[in-house]
C-alpha positions in Angstrom: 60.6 -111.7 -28.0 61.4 -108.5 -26.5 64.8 -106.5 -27.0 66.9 -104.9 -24.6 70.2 -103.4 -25.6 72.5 -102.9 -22.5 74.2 -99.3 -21.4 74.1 -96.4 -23.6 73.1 -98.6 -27.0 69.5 -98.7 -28.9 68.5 -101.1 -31.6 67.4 -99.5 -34.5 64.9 -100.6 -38.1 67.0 -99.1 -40.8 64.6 -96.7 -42.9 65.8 -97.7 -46.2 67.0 -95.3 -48.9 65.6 -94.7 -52.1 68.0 -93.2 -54.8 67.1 -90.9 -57.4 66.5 -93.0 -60.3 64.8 -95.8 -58.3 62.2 -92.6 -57.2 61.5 -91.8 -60.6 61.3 -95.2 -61.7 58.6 -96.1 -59.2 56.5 -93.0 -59.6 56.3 -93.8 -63.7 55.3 -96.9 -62.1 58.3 -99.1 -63.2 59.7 -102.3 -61.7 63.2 -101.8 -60.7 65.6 -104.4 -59.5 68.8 -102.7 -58.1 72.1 -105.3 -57.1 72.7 -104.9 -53.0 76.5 -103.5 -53.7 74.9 -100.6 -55.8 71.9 -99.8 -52.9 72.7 -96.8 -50.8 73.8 -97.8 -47.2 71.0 -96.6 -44.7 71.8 -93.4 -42.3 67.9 -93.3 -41.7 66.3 -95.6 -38.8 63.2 -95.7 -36.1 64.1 -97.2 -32.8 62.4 -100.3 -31.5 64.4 -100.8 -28.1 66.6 -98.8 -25.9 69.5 -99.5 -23.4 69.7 -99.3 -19.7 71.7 -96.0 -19.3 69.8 -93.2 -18.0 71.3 -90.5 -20.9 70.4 -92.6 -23.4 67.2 -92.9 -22.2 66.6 -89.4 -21.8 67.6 -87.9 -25.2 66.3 -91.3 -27.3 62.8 -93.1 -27.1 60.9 -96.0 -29.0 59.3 -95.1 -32.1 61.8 -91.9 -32.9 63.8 -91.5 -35.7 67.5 -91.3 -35.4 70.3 -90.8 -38.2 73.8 -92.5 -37.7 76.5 -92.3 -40.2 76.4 -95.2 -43.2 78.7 -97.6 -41.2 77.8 -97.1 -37.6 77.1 -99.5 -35.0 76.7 -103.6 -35.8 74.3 -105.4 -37.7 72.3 -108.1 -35.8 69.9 -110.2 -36.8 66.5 -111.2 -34.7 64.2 -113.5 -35.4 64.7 -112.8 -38.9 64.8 -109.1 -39.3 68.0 -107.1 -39.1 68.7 -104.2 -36.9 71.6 -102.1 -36.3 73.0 -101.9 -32.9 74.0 -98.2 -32.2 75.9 -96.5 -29.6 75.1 -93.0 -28.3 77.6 -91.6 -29.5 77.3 -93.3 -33.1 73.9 -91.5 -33.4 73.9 -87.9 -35.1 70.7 -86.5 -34.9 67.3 -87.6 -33.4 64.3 -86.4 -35.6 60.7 -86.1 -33.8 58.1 -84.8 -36.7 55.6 -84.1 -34.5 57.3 -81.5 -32.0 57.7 -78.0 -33.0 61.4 -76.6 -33.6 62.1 -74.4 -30.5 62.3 -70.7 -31.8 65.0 -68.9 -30.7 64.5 -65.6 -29.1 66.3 -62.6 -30.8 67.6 -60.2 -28.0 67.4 -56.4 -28.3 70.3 -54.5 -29.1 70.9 -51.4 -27.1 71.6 -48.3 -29.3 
C-alpha cells in the first residue's frame, strides 16, 4: 500500500529513544523491560511519504530525518505499523548526514 499525506503534511517512522540507563544496560548486555508510561516520547523520525504541497516538498524528502516536538502531529496506524502524521510547521529541524554543513564566509573588516 502506498502513502500519500495531502497538503503540507508527511508521514513519519518514529526513531525511538533510548534513555540513559536502558543504553548502559544494553551495552553490559542486560535485558531491560521498561513500562510504556515510563519510555521517552519520540522527537526523532525518518520520512516514508510526503504531501502534495510544493513547500513541503521542497525542504522535506523520503528517507530524511526530521525532529518534531514529543507531541506533534497524530498518530495513525497502517497496516500495522504506526506513524505520526506531521504538519510543516510541526517539524523543527530536518537532519541529512550525508550533506556537508554550509560554512559560512567571514567577511573582512576594514581598518
Amino acid at each position: 500500500m502506498k502513502i500519500m499525506p495531502l497538503g503540507a503534511r508527511c508521514f513519519v517512522e518514529e526513531i525511538e529513544p533510548i534513555d540513559e540507563v536502558t543504553a548502559r544496560a544494553r551495552a553490559a548486555g542486560l535485558s531491560v523491560v521498561v513500562l510504556e508510561e515510563n519510555k521517552p516520547k519520540a522527537t526523532e523520525g525518518r520520512v516514508v511519504a510526503v504531501g502534495t504541497d510544493p513547500l513541503i516538498q521542497e525542504y522535506v524528502h523520503v528517507g530524511d530525518v526530521v525532529t518534531f516536538s514529543k507531541y506533534a502531529g497524530v498518530n495513525q496506524i497502517v497496516e500495522g505499523r504506526t506513524y505520526r502524521n506531521l504538519e510543516l510547521r510541526e517539524i523543527t529541524a530536518v537532519i541529512r548526514p550525508d550533506e556537508p554543513i554550509p560554512q559560512v564566509a567571514e567577511e573582512s573588516q576594514a581598518s
